[in-house]
C-alpha positions as CSV (number, residue, x, y, z in Angstrom):
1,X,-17.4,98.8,78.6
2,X,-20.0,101.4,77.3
3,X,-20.0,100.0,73.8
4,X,-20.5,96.3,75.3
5,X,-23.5,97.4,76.8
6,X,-24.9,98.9,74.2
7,X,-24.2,96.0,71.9
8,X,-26.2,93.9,74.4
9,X,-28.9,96.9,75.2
10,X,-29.3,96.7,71.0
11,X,-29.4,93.2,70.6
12,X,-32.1,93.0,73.5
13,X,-34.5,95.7,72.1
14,X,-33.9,93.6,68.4
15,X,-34.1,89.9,69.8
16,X,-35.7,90.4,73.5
17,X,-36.2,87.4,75.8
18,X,-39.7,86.5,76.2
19,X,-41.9,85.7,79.3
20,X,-42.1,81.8,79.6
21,X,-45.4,82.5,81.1
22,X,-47.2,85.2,79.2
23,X,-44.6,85.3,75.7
24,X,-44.0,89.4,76.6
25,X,-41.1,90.7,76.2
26,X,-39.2,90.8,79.0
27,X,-37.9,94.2,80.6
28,X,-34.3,95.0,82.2
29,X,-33.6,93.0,85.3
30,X,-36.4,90.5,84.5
31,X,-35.0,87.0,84.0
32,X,-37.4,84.1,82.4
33,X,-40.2,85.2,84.0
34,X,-42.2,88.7,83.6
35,X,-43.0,90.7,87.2
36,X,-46.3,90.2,86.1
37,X,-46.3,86.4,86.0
38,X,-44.2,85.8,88.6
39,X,-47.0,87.9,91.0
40,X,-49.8,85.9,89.7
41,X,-48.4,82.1,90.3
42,X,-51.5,80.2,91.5
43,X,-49.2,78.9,94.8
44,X,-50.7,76.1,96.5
45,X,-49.0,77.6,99.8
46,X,-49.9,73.5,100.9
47,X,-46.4,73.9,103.0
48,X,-48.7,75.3,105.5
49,X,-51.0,71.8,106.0
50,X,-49.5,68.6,106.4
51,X,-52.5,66.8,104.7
52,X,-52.9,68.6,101.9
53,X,-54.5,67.5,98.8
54,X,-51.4,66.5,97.4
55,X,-50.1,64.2,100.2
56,X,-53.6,63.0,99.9
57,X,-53.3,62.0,96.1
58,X,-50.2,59.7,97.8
59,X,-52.0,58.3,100.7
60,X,-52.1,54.6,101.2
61,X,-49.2,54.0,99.1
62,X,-45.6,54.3,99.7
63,X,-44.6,55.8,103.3
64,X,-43.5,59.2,102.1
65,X,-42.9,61.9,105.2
66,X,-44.4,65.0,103.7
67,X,-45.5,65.7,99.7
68,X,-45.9,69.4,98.6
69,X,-46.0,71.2,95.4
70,X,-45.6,74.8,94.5
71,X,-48.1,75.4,92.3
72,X,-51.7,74.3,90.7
73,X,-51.8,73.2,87.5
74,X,-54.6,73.5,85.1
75,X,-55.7,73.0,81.4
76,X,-54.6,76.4,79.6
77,X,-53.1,77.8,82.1
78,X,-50.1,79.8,82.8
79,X,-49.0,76.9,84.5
80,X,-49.2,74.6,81.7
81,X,-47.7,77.1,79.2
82,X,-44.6,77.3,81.7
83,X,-44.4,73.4,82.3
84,X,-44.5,73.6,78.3
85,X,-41.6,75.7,77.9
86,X,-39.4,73.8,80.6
87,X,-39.8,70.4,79.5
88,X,-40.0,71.1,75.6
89,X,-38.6,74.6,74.9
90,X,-35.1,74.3,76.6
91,X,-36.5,75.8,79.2
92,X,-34.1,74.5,81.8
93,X,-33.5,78.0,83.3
94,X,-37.2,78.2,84.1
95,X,-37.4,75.1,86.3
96,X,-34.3,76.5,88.0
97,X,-35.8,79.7,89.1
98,X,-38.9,78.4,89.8
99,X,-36.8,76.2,92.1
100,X,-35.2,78.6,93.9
101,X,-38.7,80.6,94.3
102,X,-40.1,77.4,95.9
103,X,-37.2,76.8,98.1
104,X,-37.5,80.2,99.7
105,X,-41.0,79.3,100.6
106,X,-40.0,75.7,101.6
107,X,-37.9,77.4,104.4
108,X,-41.2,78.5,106.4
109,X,-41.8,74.4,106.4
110,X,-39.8,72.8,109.4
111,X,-40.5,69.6,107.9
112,X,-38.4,69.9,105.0
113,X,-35.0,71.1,107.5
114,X,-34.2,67.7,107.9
115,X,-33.9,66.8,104.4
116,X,-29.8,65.3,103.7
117,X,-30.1,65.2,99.8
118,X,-32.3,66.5,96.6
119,X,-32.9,63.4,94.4
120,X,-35.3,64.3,90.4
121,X,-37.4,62.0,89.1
122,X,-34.7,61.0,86.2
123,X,-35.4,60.4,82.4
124,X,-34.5,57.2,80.4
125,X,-31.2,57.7,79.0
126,X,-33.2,57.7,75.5
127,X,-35.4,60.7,76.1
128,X,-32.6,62.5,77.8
129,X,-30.7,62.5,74.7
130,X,-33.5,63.5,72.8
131,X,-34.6,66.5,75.0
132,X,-30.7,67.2,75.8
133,X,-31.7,67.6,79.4
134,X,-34.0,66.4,81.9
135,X,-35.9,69.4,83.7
136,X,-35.9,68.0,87.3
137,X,-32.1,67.8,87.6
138,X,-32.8,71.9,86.8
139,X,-35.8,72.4,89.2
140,X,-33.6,70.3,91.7
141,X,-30.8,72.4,91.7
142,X,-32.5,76.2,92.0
143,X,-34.2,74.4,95.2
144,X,-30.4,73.2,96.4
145,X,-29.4,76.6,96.0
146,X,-32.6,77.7,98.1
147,X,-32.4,75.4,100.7
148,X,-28.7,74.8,100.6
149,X,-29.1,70.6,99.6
150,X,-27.0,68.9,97.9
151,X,-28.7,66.9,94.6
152,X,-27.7,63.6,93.4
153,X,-28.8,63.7,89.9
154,X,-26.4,59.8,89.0
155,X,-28.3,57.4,92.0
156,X,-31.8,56.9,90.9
157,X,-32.1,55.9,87.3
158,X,-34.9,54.7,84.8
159,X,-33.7,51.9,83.1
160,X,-36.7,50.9,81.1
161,X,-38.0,53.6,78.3
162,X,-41.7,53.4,79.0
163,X,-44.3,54.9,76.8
164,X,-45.8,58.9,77.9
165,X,-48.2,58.6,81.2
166,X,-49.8,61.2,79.4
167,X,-53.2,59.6,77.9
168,X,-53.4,56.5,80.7
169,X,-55.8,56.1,83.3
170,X,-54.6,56.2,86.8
171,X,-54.5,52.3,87.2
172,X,-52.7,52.1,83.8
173,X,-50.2,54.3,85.3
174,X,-49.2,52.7,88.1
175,X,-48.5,49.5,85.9
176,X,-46.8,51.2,83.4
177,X,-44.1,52.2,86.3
178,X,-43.5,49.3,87.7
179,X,-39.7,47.9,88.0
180,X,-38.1,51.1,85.4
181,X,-36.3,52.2,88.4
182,X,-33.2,51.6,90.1
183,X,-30.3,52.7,92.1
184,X,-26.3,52.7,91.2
185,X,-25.5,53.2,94.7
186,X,-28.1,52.4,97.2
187,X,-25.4,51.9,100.1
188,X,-24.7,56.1,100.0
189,X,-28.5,56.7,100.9
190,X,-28.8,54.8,104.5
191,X,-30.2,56.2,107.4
192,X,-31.2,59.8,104.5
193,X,-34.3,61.9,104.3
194,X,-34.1,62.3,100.9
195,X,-36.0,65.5,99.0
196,X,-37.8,63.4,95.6
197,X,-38.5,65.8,93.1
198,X,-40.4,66.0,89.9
199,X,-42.4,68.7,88.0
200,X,-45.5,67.5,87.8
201,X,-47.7,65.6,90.4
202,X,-50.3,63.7,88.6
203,X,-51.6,60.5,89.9
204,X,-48.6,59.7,91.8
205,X,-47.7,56.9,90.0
206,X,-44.1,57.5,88.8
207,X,-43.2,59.3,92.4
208,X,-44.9,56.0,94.3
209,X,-42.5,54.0,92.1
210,X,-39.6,56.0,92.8
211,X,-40.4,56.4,96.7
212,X,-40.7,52.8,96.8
213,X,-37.1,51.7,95.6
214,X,-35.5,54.6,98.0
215,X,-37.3,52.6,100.9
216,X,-36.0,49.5,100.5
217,X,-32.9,51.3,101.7
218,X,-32.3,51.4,105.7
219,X,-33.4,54.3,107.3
220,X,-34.1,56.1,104.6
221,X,-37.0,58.6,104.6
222,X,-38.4,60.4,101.8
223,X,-40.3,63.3,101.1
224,X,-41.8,64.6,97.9
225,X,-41.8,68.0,96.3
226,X,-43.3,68.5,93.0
227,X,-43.3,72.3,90.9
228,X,-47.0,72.1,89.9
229,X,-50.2,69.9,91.3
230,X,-52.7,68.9,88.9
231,X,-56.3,67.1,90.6
C-alpha cells in the first residue's frame, strides 16, 4: 500500500491537477477547485431575497415559483474561466462540486424544501455527442446529492439543434427558443415542483422556454436554479 501511494504522490508532483479557477496546481485534499478560489466565489447569496435580480430578469414571463443562482458572472472573470472549463474542458466534475457547494447553501432557503425532482436544461442530442456530456446533468446531480433530489436527466429534451444564443440580442433569443423543447413523459411530472437547472442565466430565454412546457403539465410548479448570473 505504501508503494501505491507513492506512485500516485509521484505522478501528482509530475502531472498535478490544476485549479479550474485560477490554473495552480492543486495541493493534497484539494479537488477541482484551489482553497483559494473556492473562498473568493462572488456568491450572489440571492437565496436570501425572493426578488432578486435574477427572478427579476424572469418576471412577466413564465410563472416560475422562485429563480436563484449561485454565483455572478462577469467578462474575465473567475467565473467565466470556470464556466469555460465545465462546458468545454470536460469539466464535468467541476459543475458537480459546484453543485453540491450551492445545495448546502440552498438548504438555508425554505422555498426550495418543497422541490420533488431536479430537471437540467438538456443539450440537442448533436452537441451532446460532440461535447460527450452535457454540464447540467453534472451540476444537477452534485445539487441532488446536496439537497437529497432526485434528477430526471431523460424527460425534458431539445429536439431542435438551434444555433449558439451566444452573439443574439435578447429578443432574438427568445425566438430562437421557441418549440426545441419537449417532454417524453409529461404524465410522471403532475401535481411536481420541479428544481430547472442550467449554468448560466442570461436573458432567460432558454429557461422561459423550458418553464413554459413543464407548465402545461397539471399542478406542476417550477422553480429555477442557475450556477452563475450574468446582468
Amino acid at each position: 500500500m505504501q508503494f501505491v501511494q507513492f506512485v500516485r504522490d509521484a505522478f501528482a508532483l509530475l502531472f498535478p491537477e490544476l485549479c479550474a479557477g485560477c490554473n495552480q496546481a492543486l495541493v493534497h485534499q484539494e479537488k477541482r477547485l484551489c482553497t483559494h478560489c473556492i473562498y473568493n466565489l462572488p456568491i450572489t447569496h440571492f437565496h436570501l431575497d425572493k426578488d432578486n435580480l435574477a427572478a427579476r430578469q424572469l418576471m412577466g414571463h413564465a410563472a416560475i415559483e422562485e429563480v436563484d443562482a449561485f454565483l455572478h458572472f462577469s467578462s474575465g472573470s473567475i467565473v467565466q474561466r470556470i464556466i469555460h472549463q465545465i462546458k468545454y474542458k470536460n469539466g464535468f466534475a467541476t459543475a458537480e462540486l459546484l453543485g453540491e457547494l450551492y445545495g448546502q447553501q440552498l438548504k438555508e432557503a425554505s422555498a426550495f424544501e418543497s422541490c420533488d425532482l431536479i430537471i437540467p436544461v438538456p443539450l440537442h442530442k448533436k452537441r451532446l455527442r460532440s461535447r460527450g456530456y452535457n454540464q447540467s446533468d453534472y451540476f444537477a446531480k452534485g445539487l441532488s446529492n446536496a439537497l437529497n433530489i432526485p434528477t430526471d436527466c431523460k424527460n425534458l429534451i431539445r429536439v431542435a439543434h438551434n444555433e449558439s444564443q451566444t452573439s443574439r440580442s435578447r429578443p432574438e433569443r427568445f425566438e430562437n427558443v421557441k418549440g426545441i423543447f419537449q417532454l417524453n413523459h409529461p404524465e410522471s411530472l403532475t401535481d411536481k415542483h420541479i428544481l430547472l437547472v442550467d449554468d448560466v442565466l442570461t436573458t432567460g430565454a432558454t429557461l422561459e422556454a423550458c418553464s413554459t412546457i413543464l407548465l402545461k403539465n397539471p399542478g406542476v410548479k417550477v422553480s429555477i436554479a442557475t450556477l452563475a448570473f450574468t446582468k
